[in-house]
Structures are given as structure tokens and as C-alpha cells.
Jmol script that loads the backbone (N, CA, C; Angstrom):
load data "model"
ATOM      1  N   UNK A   1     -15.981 -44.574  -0.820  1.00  0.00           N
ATOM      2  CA  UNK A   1     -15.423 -45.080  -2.060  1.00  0.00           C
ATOM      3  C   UNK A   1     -16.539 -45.775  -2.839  1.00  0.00           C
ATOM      4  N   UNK A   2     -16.741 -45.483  -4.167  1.00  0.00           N
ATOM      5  CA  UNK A   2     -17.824 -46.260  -4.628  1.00  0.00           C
ATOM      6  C   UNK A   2     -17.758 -47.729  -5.159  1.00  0.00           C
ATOM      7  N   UNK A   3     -18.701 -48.499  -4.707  1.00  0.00           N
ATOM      8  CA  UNK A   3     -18.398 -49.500  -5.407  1.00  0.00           C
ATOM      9  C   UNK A   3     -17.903 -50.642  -4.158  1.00  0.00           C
ATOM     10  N   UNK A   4     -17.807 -49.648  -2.866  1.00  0.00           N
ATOM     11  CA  UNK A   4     -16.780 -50.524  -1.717  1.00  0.00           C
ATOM     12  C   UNK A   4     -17.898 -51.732  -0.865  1.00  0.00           C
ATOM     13  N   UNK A   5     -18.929 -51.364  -1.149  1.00  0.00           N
ATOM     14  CA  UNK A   5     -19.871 -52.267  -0.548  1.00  0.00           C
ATOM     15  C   UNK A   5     -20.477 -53.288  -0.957  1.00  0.00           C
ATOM     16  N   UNK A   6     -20.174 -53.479  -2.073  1.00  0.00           N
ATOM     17  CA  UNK A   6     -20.129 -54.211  -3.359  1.00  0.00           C
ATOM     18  C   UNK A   6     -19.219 -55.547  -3.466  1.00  0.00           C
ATOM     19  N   UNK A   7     -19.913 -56.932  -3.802  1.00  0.00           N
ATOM     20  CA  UNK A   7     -18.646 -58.131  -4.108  1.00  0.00           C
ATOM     21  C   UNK A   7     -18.488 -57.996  -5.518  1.00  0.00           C
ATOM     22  N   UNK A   8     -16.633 -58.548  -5.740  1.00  0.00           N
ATOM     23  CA  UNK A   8     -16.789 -58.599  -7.010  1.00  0.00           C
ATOM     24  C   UNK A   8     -17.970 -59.577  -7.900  1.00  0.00           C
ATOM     25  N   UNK A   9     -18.158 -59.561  -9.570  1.00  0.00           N
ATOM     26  CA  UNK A   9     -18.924 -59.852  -9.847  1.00  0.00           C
ATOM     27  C   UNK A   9     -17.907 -61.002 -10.976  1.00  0.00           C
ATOM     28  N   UNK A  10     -18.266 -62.418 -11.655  1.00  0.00           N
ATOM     29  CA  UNK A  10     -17.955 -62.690 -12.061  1.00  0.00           C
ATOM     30  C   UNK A  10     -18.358 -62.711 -13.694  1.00  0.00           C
ATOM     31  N   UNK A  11     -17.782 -61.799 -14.199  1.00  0.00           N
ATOM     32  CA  UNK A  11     -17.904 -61.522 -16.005  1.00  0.00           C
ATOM     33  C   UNK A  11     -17.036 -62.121 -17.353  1.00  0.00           C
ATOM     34  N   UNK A  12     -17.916 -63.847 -17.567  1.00  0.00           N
ATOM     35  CA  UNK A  12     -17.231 -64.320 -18.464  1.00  0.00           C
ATOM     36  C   UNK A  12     -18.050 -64.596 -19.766  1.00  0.00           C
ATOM     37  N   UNK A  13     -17.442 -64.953 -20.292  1.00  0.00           N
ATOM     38  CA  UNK A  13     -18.027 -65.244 -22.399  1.00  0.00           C
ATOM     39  C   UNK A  13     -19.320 -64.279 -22.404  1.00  0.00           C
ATOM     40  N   UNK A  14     -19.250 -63.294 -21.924  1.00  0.00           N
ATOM     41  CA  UNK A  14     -20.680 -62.664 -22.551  1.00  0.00           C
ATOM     42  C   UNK A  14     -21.832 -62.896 -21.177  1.00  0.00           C
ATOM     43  N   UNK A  15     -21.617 -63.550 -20.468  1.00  0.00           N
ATOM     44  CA  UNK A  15     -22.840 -63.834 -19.165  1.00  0.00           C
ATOM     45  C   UNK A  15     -22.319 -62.959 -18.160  1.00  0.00           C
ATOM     46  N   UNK A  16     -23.090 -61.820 -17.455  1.00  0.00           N
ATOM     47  CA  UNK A  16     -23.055 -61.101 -16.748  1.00  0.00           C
ATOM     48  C   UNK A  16     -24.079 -61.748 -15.604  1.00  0.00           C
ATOM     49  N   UNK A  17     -23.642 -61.830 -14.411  1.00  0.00           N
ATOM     50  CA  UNK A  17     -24.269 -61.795 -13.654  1.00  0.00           C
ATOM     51  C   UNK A  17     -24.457 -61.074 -12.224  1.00  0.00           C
ATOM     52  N   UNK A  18     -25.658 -60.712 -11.642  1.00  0.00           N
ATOM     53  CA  UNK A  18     -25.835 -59.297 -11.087  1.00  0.00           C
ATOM     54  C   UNK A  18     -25.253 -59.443  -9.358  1.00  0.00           C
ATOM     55  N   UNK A  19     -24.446 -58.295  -9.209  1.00  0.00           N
ATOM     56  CA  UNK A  19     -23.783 -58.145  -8.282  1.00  0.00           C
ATOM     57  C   UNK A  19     -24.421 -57.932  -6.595  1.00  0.00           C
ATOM     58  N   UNK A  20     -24.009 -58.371  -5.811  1.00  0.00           N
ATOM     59  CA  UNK A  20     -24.631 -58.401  -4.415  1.00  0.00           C
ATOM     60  C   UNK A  20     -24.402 -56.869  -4.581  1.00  0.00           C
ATOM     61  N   UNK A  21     -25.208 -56.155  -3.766  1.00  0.00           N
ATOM     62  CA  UNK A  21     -25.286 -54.671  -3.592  1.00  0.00           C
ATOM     63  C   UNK A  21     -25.316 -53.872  -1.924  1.00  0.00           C
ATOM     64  N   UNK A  22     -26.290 -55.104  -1.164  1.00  0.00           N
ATOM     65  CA  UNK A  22     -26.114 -54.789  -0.169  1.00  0.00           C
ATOM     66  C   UNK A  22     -26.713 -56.311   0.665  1.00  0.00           C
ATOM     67  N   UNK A  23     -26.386 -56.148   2.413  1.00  0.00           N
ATOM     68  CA  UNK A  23     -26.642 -57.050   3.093  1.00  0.00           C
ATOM     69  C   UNK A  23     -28.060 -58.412   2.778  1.00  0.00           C
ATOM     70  N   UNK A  24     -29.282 -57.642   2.351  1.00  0.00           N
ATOM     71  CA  UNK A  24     -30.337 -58.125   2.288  1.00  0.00           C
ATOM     72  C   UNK A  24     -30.189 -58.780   1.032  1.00  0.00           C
ATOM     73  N   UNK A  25     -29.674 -58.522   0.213  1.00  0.00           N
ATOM     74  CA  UNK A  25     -29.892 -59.192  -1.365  1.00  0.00           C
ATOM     75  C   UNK A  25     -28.983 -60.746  -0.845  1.00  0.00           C
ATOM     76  N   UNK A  26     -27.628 -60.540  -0.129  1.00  0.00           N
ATOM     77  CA  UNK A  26     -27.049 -61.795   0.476  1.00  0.00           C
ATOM     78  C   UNK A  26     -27.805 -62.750   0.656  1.00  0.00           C
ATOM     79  N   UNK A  27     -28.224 -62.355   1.589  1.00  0.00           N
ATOM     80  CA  UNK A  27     -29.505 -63.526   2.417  1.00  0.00           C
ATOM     81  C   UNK A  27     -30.909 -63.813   1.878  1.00  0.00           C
ATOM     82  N   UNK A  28     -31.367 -62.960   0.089  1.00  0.00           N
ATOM     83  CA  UNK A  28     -32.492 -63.444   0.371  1.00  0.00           C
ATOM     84  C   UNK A  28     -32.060 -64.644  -1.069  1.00  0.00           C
ATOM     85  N   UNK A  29     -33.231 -65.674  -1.430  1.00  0.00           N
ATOM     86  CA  UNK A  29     -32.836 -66.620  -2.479  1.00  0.00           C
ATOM     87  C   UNK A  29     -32.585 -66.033  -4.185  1.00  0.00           C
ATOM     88  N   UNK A  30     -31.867 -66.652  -4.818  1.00  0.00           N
ATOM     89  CA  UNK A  30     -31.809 -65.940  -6.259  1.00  0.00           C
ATOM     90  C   UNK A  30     -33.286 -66.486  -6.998  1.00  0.00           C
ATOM     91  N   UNK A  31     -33.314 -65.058  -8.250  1.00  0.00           N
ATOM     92  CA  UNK A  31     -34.704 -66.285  -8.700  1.00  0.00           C
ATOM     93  C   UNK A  31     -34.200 -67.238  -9.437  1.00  0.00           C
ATOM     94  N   UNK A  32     -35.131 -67.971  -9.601  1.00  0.00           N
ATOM     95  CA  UNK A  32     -35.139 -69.447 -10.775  1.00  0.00           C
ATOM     96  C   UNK A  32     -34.275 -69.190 -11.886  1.00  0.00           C
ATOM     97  N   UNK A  33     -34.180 -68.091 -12.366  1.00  0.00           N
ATOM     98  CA  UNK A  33     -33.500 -67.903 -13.776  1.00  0.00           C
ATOM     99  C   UNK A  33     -31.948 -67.205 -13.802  1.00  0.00           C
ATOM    100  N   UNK A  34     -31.956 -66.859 -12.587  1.00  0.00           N
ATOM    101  CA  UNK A  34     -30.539 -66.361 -11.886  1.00  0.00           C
ATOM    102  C   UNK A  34     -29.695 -67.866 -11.587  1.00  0.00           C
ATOM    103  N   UNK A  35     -30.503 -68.329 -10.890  1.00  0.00           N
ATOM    104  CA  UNK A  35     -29.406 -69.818 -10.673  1.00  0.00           C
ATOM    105  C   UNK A  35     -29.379 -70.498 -11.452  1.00  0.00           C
ATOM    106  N   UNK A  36     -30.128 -70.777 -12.564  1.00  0.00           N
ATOM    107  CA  UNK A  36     -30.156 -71.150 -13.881  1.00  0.00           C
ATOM    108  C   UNK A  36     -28.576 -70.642 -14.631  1.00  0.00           C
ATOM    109  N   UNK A  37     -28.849 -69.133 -14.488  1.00  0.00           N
ATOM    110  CA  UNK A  37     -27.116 -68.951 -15.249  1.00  0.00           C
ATOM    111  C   UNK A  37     -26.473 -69.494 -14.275  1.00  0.00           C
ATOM    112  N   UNK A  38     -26.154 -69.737 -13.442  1.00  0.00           N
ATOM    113  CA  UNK A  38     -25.161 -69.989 -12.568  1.00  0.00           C
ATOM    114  C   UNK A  38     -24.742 -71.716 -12.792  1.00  0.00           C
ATOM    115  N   UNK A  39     -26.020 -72.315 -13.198  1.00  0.00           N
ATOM    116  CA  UNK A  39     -25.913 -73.279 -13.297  1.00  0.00           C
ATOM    117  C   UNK A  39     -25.365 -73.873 -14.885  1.00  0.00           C
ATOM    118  N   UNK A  40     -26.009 -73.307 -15.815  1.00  0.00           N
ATOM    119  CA  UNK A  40     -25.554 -73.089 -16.852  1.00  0.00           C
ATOM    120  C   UNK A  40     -23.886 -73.426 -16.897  1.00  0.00           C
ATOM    121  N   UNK A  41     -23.352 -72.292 -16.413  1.00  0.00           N
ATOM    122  CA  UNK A  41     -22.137 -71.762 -16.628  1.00  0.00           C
ATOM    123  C   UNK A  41     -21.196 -72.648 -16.061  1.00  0.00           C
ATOM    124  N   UNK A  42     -21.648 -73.654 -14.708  1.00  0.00           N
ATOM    125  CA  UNK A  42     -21.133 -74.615 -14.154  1.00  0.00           C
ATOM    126  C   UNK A  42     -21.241 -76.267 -15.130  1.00  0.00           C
ATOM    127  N   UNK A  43     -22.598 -76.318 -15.698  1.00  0.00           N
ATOM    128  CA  UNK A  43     -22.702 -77.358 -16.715  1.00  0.00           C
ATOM    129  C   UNK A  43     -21.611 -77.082 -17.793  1.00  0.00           C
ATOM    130  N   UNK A  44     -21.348 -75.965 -18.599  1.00  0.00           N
ATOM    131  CA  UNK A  44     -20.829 -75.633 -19.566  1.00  0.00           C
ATOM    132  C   UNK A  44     -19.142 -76.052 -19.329  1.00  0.00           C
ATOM    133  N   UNK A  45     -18.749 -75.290 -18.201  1.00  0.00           N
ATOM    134  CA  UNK A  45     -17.246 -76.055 -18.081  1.00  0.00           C
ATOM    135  C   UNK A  45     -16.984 -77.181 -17.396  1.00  0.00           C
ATOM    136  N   UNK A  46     -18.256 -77.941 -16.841  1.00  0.00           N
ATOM    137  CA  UNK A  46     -18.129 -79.327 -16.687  1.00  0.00           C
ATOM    138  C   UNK A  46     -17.845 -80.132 -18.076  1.00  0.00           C
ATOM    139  N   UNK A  47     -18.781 -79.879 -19.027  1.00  0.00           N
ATOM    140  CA  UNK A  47     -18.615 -80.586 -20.694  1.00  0.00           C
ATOM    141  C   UNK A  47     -17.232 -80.247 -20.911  1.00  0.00           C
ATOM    142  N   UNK A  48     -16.386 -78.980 -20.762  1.00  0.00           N
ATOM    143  CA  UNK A  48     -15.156 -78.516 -20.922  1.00  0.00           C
ATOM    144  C   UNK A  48     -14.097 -79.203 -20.105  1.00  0.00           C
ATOM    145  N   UNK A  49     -14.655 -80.171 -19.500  1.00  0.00           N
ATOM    146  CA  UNK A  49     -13.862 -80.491 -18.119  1.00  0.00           C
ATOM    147  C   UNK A  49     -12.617 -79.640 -17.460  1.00  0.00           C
ATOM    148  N   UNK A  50     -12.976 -78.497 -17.443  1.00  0.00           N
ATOM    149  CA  UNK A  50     -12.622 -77.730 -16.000  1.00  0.00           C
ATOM    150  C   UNK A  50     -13.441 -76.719 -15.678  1.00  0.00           C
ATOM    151  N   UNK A  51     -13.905 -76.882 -14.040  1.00  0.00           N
ATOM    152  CA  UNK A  51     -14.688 -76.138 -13.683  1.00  0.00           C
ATOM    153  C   UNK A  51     -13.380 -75.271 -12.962  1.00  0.00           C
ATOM    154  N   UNK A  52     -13.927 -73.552 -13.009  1.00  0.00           N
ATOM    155  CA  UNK A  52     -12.969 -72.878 -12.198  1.00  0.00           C
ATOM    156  C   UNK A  52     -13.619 -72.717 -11.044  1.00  0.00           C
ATOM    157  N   UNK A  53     -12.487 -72.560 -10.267  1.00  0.00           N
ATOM    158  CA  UNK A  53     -13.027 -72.463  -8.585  1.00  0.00           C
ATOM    159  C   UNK A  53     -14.194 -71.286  -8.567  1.00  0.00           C
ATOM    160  N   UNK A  54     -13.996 -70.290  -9.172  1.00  0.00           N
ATOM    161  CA  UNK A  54     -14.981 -68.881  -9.477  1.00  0.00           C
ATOM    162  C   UNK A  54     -16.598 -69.672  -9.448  1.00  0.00           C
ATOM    163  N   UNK A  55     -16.296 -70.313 -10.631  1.00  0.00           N
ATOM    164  CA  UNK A  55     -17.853 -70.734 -10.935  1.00  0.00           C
ATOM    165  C   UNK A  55     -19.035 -71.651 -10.368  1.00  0.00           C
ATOM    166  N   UNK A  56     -17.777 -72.424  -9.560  1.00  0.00           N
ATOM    167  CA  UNK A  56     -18.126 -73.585  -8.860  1.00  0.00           C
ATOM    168  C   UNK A  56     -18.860 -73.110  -7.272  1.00  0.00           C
ATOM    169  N   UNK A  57     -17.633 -71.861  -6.672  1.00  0.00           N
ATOM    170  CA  UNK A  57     -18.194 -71.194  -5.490  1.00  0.00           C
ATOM    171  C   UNK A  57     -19.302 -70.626  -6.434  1.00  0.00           C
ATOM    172  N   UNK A  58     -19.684 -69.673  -7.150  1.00  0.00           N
ATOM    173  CA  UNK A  58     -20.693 -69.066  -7.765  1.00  0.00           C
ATOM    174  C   UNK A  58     -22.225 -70.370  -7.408  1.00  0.00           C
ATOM    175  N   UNK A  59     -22.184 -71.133  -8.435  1.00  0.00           N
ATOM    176  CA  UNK A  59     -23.093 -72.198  -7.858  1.00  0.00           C
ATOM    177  C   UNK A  59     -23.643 -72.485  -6.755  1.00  0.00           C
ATOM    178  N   UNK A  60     -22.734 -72.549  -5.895  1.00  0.00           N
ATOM    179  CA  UNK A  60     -22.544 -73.464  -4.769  1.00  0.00           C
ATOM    180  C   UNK A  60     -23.242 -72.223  -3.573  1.00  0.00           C
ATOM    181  N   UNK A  61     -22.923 -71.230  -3.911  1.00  0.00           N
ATOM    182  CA  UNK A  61     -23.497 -70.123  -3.558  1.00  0.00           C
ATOM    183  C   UNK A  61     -24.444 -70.046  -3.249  1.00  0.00           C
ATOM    184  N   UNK A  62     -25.287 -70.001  -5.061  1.00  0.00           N
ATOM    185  CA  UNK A  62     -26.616 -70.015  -5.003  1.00  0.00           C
ATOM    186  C   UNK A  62     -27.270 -70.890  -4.796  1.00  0.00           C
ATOM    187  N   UNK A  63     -26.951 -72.351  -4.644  1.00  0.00           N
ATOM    188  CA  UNK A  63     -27.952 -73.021  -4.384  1.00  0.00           C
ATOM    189  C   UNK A  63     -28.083 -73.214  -2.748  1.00  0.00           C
ATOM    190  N   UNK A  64     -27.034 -72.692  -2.258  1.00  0.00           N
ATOM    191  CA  UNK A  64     -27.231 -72.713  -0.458  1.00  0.00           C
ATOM    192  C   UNK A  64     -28.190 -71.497  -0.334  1.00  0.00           C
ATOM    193  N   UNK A  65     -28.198 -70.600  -0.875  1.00  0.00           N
ATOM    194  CA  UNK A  65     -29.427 -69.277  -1.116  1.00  0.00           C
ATOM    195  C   UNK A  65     -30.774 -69.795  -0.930  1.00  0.00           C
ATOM    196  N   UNK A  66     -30.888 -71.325  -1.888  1.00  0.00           N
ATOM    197  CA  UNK A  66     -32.278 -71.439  -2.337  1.00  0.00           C
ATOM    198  C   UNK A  66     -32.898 -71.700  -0.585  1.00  0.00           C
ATOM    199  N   UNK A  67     -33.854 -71.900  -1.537  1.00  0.00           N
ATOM    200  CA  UNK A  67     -35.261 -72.379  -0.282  1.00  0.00           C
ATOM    201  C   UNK A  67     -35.888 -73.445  -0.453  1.00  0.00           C
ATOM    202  N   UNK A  68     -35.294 -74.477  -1.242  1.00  0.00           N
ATOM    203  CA  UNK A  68     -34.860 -75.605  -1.094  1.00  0.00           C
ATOM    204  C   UNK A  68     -33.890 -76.403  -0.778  1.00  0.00           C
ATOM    205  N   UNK A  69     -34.262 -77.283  -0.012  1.00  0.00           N
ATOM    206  CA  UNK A  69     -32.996 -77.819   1.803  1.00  0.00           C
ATOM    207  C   UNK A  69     -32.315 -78.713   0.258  1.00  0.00           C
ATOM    208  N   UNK A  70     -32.868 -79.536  -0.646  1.00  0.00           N
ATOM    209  CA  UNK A  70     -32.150 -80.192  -1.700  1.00  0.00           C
ATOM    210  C   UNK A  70     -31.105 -79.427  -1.715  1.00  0.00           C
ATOM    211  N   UNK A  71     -31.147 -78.558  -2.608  1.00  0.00           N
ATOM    212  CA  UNK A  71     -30.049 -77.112  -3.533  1.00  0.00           C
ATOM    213  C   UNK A  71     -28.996 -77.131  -2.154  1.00  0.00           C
ATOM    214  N   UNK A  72     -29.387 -76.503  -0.913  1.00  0.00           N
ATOM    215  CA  UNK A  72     -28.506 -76.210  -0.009  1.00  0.00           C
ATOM    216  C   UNK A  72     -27.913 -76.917   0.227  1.00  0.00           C
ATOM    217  N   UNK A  73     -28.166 -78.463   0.556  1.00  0.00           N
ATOM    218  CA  UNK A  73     -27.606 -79.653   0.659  1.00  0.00           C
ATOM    219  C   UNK A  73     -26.272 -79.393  -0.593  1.00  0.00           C
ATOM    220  N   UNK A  74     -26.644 -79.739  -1.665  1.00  0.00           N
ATOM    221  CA  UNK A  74     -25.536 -79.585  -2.515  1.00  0.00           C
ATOM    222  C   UNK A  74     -25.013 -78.696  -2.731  1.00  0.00           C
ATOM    223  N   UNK A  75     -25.354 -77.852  -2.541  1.00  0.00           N
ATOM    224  CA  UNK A  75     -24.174 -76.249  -2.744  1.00  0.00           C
ATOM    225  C   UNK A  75     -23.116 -76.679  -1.350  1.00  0.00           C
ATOM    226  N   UNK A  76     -23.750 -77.257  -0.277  1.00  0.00           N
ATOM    227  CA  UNK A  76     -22.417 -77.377   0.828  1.00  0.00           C
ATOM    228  C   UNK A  76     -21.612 -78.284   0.324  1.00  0.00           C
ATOM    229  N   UNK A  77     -22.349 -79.569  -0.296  1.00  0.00           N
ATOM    230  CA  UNK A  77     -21.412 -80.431  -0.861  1.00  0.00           C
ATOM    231  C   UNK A  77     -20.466 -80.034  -1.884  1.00  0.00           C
ATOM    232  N   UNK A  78     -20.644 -79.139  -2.741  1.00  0.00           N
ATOM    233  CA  UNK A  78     -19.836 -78.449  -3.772  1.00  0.00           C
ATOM    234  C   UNK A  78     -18.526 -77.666  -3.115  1.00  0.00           C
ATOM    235  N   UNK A  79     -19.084 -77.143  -2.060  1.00  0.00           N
ATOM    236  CA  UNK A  79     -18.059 -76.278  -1.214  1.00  0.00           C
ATOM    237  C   UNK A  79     -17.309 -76.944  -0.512  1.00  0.00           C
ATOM    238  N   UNK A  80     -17.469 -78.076   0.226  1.00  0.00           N
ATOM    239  CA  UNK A  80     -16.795 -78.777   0.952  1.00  0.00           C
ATOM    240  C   UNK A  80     -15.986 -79.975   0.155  1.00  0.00           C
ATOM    241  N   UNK A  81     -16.354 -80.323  -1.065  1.00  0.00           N
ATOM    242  CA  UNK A  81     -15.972 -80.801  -2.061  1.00  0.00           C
ATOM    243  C   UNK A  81     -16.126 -82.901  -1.639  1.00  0.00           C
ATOM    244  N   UNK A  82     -17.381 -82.726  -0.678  1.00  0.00           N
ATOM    245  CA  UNK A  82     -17.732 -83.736   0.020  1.00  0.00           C
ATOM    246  C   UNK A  82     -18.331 -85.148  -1.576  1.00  0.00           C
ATOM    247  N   UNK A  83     -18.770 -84.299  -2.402  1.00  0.00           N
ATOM    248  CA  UNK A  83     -19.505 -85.032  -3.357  1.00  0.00           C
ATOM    249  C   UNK A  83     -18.934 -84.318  -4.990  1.00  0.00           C
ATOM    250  N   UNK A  84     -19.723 -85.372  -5.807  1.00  0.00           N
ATOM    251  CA  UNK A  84     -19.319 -84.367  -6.834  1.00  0.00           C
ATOM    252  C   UNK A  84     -20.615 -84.030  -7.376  1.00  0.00           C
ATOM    253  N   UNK A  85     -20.648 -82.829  -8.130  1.00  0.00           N
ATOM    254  CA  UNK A  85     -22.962 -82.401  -8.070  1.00  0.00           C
ATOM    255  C   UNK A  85     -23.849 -83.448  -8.846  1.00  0.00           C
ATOM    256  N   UNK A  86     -24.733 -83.206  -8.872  1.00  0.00           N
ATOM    257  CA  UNK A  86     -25.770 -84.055  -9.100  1.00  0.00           C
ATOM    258  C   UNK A  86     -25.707 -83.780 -10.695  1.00  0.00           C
ATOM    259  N   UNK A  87     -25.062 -83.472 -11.114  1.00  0.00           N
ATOM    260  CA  UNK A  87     -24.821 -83.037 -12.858  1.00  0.00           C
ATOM    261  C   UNK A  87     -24.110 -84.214 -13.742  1.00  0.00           C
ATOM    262  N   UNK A  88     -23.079 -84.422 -12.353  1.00  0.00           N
ATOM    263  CA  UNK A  88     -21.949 -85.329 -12.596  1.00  0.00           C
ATOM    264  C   UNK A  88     -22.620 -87.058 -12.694  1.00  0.00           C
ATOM    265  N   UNK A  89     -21.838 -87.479 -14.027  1.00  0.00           N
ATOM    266  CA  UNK A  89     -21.824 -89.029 -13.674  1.00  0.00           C
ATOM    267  C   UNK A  89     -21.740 -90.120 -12.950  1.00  0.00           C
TER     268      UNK A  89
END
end "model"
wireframe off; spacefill off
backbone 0.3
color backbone group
């Protein structure tokens, strides 16, 4: 089936961002300008005050990706909903 190996992708206001494709892209870090949208998009409906769960796992995602223990640190905190991010007041 095409497409079956594939996670969905989240496509809002015009920001596309690029879809896991296979095992290795999972595990390796996004670049700088990839978590940037991600981050973006999480700042943006913070000012909106509501973040959707979509965007928030999206984030939280990528910064457990990075290869910085900081980012990972807070992407678990985002997920576990232990803190609120370092964005926040």
C-alpha cells in the first residue's frame, strides 16, 4: 500500500513539514531550520493561547531528536507535561 510506511504529516496555515519516510530518518536529529518550524509553529499558538496537542507532540519530538541533552531534556518535559517550555513565562 503506498504511503503505509509513512507517519502522518502535520499540514497547517501554509507550513508543511517533511514526513518521516523510513526507520533511519526517526532516529537521526532534524536540522536547525526544521526544528525552527516546529518551533515556530509552537511559539505562534502559544501567543494564540492554545497550543494543539499535534504541535506540541511535533516539538517535543524534535527536540528529543536533537543532539543536545538541553532540547531532549525539554521535549520530555513537554511530553510528560512535567514543566511548561522554556518559551513560557
Amino acid at each position: 500500500m503506498p504511503g503505509s510506511d509513512t507517519l502522518p504529516c502535520n499540514h497547517r496555515n501554509n507550513t508543511t513539514l517533511t514526513c518521516i519516510s523510513d526507520a533511519a530518518d526517526a532516529e537521526s536529529p532534524l536540522k536547525e531550520s526544521e526544528l525552527q518550524v516546529l518551533r515556530s509553529q509552537y511559539l505562534k499558538e502559544q501567543e494564540a493561547q492554545h497550543i494543539t496537542v499535534q504541535t506540541k507532540f511535533n516539538y517535543a519530538w524534535g527536540l528529543i531528536k536533537s543532539e543536545q541533552h538541553q532540547n531532549q531534556l525539554e521535549g520530555v518535559k513537554l511530553l510528560t507535561g512535567t514543566s511548561r517550555s522554556r518559551f513560557e513565562g
